[in-house]
CHARMM-style PDB file with segment names, atoms N, HN, CA, C and O in Angstrom:
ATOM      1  N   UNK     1      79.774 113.199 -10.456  1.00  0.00      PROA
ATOM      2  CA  UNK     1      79.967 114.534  -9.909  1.00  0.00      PROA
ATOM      3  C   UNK     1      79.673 114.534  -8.407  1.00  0.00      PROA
ATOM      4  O   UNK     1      78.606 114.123  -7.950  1.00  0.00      PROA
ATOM      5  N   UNK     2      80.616 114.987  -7.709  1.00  0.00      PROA
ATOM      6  HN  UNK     2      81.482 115.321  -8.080  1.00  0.00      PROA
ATOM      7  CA  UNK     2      79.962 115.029  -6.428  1.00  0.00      PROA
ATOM      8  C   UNK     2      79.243 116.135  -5.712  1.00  0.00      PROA
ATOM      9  O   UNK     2      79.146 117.305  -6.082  1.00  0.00      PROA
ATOM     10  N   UNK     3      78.705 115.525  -4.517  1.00  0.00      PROA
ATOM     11  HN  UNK     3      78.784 114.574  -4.216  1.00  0.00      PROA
ATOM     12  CA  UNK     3      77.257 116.872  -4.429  1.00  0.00      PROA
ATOM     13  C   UNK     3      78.323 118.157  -3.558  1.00  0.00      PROA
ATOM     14  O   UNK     3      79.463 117.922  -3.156  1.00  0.00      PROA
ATOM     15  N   UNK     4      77.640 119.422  -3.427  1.00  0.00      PROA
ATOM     16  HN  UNK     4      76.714 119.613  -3.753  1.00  0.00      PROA
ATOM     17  CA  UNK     4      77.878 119.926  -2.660  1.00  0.00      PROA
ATOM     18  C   UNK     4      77.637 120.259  -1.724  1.00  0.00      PROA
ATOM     19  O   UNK     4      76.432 120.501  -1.805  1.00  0.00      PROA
ATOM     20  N   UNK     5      77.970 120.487  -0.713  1.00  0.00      PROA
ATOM     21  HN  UNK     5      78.948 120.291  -0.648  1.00  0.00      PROA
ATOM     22  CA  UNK     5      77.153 120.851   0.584  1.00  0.00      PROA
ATOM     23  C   UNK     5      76.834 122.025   0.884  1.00  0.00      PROA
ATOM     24  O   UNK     5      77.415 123.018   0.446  1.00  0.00      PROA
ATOM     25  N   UNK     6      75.743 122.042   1.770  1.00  0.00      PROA
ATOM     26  HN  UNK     6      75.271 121.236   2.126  1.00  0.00      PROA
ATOM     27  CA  UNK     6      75.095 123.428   1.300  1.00  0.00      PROA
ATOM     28  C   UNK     6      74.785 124.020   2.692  1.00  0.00      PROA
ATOM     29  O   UNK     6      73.727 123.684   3.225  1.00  0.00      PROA
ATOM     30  N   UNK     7      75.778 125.036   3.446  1.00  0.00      PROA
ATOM     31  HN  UNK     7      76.637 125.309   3.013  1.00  0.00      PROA
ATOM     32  CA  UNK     7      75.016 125.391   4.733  1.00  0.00      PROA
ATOM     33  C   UNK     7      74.307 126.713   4.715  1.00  0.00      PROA
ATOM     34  O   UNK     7      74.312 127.737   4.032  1.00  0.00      PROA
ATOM     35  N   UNK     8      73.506 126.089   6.092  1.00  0.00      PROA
ATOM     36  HN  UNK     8      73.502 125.258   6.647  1.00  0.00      PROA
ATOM     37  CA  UNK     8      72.595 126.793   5.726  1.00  0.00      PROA
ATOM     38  C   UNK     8      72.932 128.109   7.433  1.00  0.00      PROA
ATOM     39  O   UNK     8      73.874 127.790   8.159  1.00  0.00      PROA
ATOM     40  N   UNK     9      72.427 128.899   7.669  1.00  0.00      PROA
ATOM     41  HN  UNK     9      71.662 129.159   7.079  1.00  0.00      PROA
ATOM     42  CA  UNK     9      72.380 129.948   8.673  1.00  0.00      PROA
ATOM     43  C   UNK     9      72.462 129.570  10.106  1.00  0.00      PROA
ATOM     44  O   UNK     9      73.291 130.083  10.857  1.00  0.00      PROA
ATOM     45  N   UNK    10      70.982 128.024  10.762  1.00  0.00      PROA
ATOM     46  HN  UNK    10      70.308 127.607  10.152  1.00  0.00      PROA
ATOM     47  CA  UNK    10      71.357 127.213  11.297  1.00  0.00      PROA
ATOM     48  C   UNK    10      72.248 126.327  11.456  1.00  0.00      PROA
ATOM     49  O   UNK    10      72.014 125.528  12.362  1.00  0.00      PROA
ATOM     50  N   UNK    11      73.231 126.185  10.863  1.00  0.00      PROA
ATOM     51  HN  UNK    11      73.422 126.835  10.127  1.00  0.00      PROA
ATOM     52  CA  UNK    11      74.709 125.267  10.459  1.00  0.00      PROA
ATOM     53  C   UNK    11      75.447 126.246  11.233  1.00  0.00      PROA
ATOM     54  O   UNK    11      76.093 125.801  12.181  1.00  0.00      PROA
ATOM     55  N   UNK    12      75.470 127.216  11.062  1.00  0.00      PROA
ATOM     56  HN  UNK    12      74.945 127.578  10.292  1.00  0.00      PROA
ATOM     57  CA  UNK    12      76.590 128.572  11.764  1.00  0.00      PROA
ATOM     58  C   UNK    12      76.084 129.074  12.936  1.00  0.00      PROA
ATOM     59  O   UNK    12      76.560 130.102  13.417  1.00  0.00      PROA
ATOM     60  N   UNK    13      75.047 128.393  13.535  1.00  0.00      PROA
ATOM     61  HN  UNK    13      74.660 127.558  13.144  1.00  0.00      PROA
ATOM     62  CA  UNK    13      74.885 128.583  15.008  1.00  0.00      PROA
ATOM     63  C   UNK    13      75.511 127.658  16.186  1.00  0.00      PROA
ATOM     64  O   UNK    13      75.897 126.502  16.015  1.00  0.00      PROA
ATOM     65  N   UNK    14      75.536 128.203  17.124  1.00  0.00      PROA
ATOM     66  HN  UNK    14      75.222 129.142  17.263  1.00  0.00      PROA
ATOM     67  CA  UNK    14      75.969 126.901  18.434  1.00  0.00      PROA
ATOM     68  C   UNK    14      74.960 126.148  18.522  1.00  0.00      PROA
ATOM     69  O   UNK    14      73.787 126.520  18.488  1.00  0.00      PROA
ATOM     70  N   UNK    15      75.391 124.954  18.650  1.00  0.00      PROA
ATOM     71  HN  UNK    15      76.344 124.653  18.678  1.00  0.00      PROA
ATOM     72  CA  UNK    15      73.957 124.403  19.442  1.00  0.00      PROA
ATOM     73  C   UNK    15      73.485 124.571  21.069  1.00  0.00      PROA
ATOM     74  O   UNK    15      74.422 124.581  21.868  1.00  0.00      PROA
ATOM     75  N   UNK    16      72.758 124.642  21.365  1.00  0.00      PROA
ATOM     76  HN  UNK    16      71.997 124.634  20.717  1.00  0.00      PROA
ATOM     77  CA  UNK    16      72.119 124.680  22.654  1.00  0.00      PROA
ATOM     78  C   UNK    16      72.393 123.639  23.470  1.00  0.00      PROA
ATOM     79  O   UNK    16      72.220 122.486  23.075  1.00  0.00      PROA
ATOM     80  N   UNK    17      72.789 123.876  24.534  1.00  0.00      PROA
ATOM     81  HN  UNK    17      72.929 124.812  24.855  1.00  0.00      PROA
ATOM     82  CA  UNK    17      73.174 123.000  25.256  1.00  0.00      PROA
ATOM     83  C   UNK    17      72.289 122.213  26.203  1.00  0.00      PROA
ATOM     84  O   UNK    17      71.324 122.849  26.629  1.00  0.00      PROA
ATOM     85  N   UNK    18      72.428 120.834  26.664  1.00  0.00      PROA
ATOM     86  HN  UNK    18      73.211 120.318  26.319  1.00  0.00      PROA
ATOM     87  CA  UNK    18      71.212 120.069  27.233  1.00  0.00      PROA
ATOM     88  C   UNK    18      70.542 120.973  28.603  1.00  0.00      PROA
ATOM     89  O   UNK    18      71.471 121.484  29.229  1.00  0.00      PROA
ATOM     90  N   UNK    19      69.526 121.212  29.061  1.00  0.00      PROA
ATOM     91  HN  UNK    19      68.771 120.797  28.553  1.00  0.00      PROA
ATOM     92  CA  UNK    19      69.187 121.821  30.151  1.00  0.00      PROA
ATOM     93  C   UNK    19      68.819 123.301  29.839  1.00  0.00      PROA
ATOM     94  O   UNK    19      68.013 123.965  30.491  1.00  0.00      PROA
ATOM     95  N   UNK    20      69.728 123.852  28.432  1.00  0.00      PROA
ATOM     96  HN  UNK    20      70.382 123.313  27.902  1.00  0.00      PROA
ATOM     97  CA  UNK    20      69.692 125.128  28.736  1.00  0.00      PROA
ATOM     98  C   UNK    20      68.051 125.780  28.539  1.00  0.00      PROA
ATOM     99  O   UNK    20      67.738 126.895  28.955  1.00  0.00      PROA
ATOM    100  N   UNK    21      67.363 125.099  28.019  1.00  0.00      PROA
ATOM    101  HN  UNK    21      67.618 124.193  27.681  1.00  0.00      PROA
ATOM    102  CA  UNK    21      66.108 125.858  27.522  1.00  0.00      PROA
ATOM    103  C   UNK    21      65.162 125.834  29.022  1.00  0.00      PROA
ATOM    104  O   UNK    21      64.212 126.598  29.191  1.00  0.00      PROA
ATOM    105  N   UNK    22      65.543 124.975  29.892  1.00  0.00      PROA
ATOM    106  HN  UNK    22      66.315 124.354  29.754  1.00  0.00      PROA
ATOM    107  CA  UNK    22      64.842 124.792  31.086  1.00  0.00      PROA
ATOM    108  C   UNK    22      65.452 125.825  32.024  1.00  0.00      PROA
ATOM    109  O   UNK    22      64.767 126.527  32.769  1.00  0.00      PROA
ATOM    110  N   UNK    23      66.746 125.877  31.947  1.00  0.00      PROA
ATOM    111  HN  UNK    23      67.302 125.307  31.342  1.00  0.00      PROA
ATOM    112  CA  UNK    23      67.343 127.069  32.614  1.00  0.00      PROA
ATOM    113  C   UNK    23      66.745 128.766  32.051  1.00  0.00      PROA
ATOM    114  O   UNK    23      66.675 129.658  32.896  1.00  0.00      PROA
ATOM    115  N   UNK    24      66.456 128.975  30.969  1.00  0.00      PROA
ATOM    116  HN  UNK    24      66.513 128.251  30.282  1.00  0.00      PROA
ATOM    117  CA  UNK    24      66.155 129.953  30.560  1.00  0.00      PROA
ATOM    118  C   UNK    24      65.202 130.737  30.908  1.00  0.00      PROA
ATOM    119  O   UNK    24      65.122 131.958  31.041  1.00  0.00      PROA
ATOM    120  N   UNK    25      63.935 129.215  31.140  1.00  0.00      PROA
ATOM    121  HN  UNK    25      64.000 128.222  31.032  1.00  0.00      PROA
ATOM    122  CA  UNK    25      62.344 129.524  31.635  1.00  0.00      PROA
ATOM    123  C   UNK    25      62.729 130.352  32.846  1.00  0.00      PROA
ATOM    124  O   UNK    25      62.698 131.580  32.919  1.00  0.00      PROA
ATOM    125  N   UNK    26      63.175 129.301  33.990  1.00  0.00      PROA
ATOM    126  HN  UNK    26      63.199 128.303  33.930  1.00  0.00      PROA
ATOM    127  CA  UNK    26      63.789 129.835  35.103  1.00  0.00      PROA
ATOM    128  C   UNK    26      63.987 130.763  35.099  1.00  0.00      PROA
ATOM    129  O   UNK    26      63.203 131.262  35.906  1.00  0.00      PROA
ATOM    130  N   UNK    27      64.969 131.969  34.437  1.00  0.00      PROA
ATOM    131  HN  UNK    27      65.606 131.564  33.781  1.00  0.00      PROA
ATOM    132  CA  UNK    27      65.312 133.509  34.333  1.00  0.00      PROA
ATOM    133  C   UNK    27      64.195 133.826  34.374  1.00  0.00      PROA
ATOM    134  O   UNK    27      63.846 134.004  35.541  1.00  0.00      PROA
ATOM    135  N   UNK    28      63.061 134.073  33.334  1.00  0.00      PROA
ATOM    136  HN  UNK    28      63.345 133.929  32.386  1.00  0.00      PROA
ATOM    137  CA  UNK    28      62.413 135.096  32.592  1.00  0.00      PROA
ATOM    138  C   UNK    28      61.698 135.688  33.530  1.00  0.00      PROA
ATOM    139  O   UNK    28      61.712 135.238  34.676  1.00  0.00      PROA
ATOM    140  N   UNK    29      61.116 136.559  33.265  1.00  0.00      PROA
ATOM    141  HN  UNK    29      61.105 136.924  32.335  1.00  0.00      PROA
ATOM    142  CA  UNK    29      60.401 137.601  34.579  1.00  0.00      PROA
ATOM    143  C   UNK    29      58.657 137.555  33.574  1.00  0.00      PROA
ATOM    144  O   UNK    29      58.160 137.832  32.482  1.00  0.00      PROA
ATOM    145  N   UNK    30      58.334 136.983  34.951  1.00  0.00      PROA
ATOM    146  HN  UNK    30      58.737 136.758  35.838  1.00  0.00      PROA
ATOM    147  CA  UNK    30      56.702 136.469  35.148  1.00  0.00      PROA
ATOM    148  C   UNK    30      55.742 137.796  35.254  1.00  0.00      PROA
ATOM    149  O   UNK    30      54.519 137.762  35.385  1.00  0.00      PROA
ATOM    150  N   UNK    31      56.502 138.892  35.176  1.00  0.00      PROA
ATOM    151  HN  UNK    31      57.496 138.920  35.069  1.00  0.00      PROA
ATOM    152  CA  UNK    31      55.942 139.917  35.365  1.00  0.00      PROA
ATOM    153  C   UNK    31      55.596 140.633  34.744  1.00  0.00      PROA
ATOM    154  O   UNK    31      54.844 141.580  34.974  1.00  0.00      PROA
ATOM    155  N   UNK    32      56.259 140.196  33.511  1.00  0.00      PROA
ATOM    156  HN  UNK    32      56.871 139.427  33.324  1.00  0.00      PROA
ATOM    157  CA  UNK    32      55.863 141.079  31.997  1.00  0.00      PROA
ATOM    158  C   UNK    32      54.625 140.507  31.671  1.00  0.00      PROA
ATOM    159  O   UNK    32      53.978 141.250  30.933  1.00  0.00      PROA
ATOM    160  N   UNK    33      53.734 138.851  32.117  1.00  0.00      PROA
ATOM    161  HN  UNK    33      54.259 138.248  32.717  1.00  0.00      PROA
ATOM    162  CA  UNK    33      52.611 138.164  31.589  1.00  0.00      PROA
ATOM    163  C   UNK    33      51.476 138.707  32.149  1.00  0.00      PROA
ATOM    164  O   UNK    33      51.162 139.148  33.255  1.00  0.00      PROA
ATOM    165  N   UNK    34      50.980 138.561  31.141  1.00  0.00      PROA
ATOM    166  HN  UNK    34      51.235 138.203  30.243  1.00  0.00      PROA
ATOM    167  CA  UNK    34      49.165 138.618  31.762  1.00  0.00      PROA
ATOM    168  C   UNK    34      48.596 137.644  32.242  1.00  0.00      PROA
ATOM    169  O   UNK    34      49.249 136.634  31.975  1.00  0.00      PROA
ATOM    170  N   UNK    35      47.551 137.385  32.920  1.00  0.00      PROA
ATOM    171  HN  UNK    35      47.021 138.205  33.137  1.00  0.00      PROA
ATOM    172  CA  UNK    35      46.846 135.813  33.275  1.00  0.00      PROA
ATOM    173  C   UNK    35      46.755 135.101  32.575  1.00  0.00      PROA
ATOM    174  O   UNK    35      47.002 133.915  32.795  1.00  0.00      PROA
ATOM    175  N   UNK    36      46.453 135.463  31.715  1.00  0.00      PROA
ATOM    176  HN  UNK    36      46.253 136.426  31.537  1.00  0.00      PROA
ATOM    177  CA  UNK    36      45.748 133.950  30.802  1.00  0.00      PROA
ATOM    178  C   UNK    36      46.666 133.917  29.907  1.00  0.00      PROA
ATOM    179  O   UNK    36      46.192 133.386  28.902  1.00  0.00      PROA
ATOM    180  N   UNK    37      48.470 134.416  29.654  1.00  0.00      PROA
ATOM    181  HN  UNK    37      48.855 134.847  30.470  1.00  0.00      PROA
ATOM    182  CA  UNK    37      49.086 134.131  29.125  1.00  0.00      PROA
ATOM    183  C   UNK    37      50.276 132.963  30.052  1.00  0.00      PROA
ATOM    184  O   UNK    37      51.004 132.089  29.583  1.00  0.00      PROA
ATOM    185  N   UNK    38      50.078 133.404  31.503  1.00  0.00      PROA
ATOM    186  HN  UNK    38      49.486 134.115  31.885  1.00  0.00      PROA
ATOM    187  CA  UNK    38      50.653 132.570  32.310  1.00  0.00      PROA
ATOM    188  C   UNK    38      49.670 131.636  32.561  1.00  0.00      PROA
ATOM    189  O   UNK    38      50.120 130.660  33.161  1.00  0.00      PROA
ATOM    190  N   UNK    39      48.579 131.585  32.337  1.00  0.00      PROA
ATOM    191  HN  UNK    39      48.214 132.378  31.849  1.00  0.00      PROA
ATOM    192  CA  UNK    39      48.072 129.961  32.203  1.00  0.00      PROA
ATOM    193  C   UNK    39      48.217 129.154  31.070  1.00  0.00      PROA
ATOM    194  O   UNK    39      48.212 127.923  31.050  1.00  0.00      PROA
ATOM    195  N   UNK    40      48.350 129.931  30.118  1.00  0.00      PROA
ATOM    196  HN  UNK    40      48.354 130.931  30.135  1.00  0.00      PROA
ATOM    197  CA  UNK    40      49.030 129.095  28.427  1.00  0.00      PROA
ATOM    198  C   UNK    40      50.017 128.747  28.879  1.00  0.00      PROA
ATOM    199  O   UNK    40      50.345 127.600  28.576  1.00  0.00      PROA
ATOM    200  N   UNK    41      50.866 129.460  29.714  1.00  0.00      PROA
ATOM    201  HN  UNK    41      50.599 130.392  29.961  1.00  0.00      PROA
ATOM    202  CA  UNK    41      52.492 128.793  29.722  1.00  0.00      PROA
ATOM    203  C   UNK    41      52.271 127.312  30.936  1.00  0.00      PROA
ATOM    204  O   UNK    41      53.149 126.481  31.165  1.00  0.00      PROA
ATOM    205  N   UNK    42      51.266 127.323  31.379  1.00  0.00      PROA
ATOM    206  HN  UNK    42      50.553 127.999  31.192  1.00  0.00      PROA
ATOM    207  CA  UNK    42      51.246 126.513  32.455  1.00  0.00      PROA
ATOM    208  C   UNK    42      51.415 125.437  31.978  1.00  0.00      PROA
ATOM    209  O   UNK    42      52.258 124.573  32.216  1.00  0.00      PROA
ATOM    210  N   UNK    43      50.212 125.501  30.961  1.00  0.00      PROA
ATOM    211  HN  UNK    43      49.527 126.203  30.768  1.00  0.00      PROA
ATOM    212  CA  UNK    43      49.633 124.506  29.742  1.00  0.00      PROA
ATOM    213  C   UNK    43      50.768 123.472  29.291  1.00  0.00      PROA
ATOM    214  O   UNK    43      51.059 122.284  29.423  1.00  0.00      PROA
ATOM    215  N   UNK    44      51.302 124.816  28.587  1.00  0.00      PROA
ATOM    216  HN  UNK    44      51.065 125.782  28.480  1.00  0.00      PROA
ATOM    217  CA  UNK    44      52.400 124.442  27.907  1.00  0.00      PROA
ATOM    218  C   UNK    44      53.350 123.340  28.516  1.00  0.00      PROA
ATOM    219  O   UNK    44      53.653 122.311  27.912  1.00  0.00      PROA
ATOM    220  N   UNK    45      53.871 123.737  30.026  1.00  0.00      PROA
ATOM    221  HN  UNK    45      53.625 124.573  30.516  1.00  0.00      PROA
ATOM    222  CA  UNK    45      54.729 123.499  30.676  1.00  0.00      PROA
ATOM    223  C   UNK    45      54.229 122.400  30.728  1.00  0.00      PROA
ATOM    224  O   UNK    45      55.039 121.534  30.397  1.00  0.00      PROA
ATOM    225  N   UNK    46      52.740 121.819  31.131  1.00  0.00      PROA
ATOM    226  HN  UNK    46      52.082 122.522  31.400  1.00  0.00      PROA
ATOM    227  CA  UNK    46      52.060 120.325  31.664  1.00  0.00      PROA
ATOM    228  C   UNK    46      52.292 119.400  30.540  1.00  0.00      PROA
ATOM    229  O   UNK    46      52.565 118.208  30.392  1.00  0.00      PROA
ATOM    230  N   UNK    47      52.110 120.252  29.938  1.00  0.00      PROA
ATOM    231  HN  UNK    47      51.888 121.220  30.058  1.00  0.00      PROA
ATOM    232  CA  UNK    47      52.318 119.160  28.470  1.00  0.00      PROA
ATOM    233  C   UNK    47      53.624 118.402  28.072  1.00  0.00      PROA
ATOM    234  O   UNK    47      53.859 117.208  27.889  1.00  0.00      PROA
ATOM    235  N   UNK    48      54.349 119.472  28.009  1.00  0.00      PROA
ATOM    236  HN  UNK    48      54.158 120.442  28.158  1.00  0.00      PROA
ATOM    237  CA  UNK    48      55.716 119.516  28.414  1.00  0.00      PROA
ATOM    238  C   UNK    48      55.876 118.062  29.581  1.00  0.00      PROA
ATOM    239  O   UNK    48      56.212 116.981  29.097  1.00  0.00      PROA
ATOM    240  N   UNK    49      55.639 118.165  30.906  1.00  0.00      PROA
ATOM    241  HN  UNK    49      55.366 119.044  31.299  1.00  0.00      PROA
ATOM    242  CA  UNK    49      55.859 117.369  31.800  1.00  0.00      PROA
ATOM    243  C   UNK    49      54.919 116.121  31.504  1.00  0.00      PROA
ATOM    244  O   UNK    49      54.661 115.350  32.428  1.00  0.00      PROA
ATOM    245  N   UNK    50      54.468 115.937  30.388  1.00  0.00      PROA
ATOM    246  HN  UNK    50      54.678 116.564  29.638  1.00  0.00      PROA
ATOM    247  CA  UNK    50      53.587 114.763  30.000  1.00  0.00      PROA
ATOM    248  C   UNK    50      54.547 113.681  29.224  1.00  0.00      PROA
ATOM    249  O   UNK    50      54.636 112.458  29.335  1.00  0.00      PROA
ATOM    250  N   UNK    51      55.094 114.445  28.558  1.00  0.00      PROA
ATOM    251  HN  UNK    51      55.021 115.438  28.468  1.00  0.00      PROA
ATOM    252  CA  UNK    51      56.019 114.270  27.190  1.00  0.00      PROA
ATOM    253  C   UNK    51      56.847 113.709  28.068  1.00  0.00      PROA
ATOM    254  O   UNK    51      57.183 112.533  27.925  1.00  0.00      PROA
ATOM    255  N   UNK    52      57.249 114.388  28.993  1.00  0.00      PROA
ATOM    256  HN  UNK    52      56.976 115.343  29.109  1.00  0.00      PROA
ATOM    257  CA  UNK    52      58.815 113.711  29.672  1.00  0.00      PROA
ATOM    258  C   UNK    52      58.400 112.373  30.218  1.00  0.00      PROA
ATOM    259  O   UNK    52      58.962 111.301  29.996  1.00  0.00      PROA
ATOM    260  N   UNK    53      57.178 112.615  31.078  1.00  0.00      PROA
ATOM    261  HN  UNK    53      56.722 113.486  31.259  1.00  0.00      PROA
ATOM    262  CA  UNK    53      56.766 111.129  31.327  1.00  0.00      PROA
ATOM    263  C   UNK    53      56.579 110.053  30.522  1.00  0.00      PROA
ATOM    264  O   UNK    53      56.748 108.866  30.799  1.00  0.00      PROA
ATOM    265  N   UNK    54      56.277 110.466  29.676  1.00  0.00      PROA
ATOM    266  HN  UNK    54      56.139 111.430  29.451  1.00  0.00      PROA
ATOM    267  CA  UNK    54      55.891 109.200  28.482  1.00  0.00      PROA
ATOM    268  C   UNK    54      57.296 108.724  27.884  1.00  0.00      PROA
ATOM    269  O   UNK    54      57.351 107.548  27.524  1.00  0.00      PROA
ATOM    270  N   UNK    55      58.462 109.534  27.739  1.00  0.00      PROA
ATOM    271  HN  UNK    55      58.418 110.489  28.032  1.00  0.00      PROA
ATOM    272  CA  UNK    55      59.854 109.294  27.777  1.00  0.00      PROA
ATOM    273  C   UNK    55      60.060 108.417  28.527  1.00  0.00      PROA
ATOM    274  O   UNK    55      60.045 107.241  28.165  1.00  0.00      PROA
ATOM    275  N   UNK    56      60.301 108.799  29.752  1.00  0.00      PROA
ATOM    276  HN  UNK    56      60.313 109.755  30.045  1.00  0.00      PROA
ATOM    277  CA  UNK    56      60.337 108.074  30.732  1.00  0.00      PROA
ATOM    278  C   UNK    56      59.934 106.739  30.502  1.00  0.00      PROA
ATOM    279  O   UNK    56      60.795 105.862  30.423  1.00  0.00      PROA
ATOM    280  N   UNK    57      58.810 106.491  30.393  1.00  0.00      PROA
ATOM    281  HN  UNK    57      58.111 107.202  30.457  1.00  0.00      PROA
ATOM    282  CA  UNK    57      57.387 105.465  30.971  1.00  0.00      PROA
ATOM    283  C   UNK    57      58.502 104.742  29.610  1.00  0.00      PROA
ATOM    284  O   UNK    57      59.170 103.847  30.128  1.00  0.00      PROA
ATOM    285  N   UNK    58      58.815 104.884  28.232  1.00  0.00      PROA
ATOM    286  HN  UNK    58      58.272 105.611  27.811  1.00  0.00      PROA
ATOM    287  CA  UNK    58      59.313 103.788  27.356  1.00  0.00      PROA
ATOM    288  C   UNK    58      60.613 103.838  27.613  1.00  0.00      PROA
ATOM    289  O   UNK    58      61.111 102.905  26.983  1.00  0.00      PROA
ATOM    290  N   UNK    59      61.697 104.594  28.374  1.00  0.00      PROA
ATOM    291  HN  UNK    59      61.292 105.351  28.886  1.00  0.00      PROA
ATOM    292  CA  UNK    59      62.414 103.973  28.724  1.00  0.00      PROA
ATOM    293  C   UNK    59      62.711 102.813  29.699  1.00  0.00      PROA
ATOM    294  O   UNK    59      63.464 101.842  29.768  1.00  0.00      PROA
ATOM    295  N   UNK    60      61.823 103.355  30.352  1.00  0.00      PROA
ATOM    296  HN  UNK    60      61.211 104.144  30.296  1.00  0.00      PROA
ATOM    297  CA  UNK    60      62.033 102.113  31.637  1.00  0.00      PROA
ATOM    298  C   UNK    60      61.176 100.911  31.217  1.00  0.00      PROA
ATOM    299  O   UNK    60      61.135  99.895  31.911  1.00  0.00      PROA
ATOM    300  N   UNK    61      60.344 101.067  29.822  1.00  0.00      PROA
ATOM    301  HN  UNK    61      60.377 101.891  29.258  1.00  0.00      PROA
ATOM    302  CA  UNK    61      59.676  99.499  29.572  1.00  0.00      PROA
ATOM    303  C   UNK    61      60.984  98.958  28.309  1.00  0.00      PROA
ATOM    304  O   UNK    61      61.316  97.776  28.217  1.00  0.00      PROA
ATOM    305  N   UNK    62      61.445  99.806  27.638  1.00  0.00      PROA
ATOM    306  HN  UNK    62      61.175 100.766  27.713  1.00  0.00      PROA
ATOM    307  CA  UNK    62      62.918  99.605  26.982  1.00  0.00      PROA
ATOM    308  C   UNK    62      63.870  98.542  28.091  1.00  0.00      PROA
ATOM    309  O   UNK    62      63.948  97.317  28.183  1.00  0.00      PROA
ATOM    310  N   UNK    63      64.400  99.473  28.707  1.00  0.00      PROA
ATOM    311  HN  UNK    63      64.336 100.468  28.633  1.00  0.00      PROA
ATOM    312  CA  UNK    63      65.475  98.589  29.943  1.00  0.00      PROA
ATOM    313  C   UNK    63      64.883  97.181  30.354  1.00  0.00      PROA
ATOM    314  O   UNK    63      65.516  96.125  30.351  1.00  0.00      PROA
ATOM    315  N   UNK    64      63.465  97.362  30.734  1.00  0.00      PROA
ATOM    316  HN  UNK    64      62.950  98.220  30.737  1.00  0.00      PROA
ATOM    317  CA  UNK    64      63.200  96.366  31.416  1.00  0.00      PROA
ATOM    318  C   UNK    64      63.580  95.002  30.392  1.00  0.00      PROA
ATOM    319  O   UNK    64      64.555  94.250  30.423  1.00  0.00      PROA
ATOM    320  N   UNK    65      62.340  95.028  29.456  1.00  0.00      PROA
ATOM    321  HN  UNK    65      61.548  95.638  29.431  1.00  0.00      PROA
ATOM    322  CA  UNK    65      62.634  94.028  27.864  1.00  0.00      PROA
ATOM    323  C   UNK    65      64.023  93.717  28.376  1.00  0.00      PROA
ATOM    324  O   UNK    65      64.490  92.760  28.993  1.00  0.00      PROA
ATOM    325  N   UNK    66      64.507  94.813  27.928  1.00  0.00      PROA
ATOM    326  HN  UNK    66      64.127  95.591  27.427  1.00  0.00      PROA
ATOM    327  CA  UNK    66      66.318  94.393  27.800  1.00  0.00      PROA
ATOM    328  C   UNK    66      67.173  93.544  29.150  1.00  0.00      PROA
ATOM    329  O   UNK    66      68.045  92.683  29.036  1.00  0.00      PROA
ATOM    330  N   UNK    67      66.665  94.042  30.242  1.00  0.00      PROA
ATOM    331  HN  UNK    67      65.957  94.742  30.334  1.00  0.00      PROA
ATOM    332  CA  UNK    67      66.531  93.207  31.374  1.00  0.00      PROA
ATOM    333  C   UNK    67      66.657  91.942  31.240  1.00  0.00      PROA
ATOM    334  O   UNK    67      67.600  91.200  31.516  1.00  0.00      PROA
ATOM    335  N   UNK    68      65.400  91.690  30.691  1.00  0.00      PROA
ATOM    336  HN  UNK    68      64.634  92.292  30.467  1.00  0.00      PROA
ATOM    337  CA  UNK    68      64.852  90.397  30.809  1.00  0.00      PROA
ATOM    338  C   UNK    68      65.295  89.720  29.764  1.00  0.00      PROA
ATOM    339  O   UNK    68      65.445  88.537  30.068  1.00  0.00      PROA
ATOM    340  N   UNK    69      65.604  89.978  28.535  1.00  0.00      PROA
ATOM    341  HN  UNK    69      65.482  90.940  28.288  1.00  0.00      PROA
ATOM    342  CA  UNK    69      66.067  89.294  27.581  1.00  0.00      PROA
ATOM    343  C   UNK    69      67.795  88.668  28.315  1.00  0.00      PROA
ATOM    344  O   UNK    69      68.235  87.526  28.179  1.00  0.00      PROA
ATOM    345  N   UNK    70      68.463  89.801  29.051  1.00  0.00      PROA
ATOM    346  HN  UNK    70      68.106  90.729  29.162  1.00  0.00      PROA
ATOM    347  CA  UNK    70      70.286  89.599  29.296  1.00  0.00      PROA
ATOM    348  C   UNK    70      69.683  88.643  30.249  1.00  0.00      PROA
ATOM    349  O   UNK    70      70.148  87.570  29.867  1.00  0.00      PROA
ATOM    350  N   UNK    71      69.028  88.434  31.123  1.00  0.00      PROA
ATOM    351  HN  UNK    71      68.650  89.306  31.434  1.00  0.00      PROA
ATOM    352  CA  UNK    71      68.713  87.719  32.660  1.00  0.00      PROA
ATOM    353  C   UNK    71      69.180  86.725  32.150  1.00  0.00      PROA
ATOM    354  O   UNK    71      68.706  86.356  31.075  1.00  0.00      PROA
ATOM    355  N   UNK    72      69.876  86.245  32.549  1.00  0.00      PROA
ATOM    356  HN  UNK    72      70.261  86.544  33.422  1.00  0.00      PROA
ATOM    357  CA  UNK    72      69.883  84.109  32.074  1.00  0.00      PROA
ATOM    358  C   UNK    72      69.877  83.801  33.566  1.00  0.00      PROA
ATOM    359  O   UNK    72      70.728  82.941  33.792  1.00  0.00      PROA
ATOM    360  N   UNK    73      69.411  84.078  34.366  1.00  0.00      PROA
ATOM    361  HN  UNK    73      68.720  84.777  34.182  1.00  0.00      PROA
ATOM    362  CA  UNK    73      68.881  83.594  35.704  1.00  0.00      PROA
ATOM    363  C   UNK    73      68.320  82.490  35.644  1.00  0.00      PROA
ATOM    364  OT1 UNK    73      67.846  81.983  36.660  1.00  0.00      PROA
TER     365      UNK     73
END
């Protein structure tokens, strides 16, 4: 018997496009926050910019490996 597929609510959405959630921050108005809710977002954001680094930091030890493995120098 074969299965059926089953969508679900998220299936019938767009997906989001790369950048857009960073573009969004950008819009929002800083003015509706309170202090110590714009220091959570700060938080947030650092953390955020931690994550990307650590991306980063294994891609470029990824490439390198790979580098060095293609080198026949």
């Amino acid at each position: 018997m074969a299965k059926e597929a089953r969508l679900s609510f998220e299936d019938l959405e767009p997906r989001r496009q790369r950048g857009e959630a960073i573009a969004a921050l950008g819009r929002e108005d800083l003015d509706l926050y309170a202090v110590d809710e714009l220091q959570e977002r700060i938080s947030a954001l650092e953390a955020e910019i931690a994550r990307s680094r650590a991306a980063i930091d294994g891609k470029s030890s990824q490439r390198s490996a790979a580098d060095a493995l293609f080198n026949f120098r």
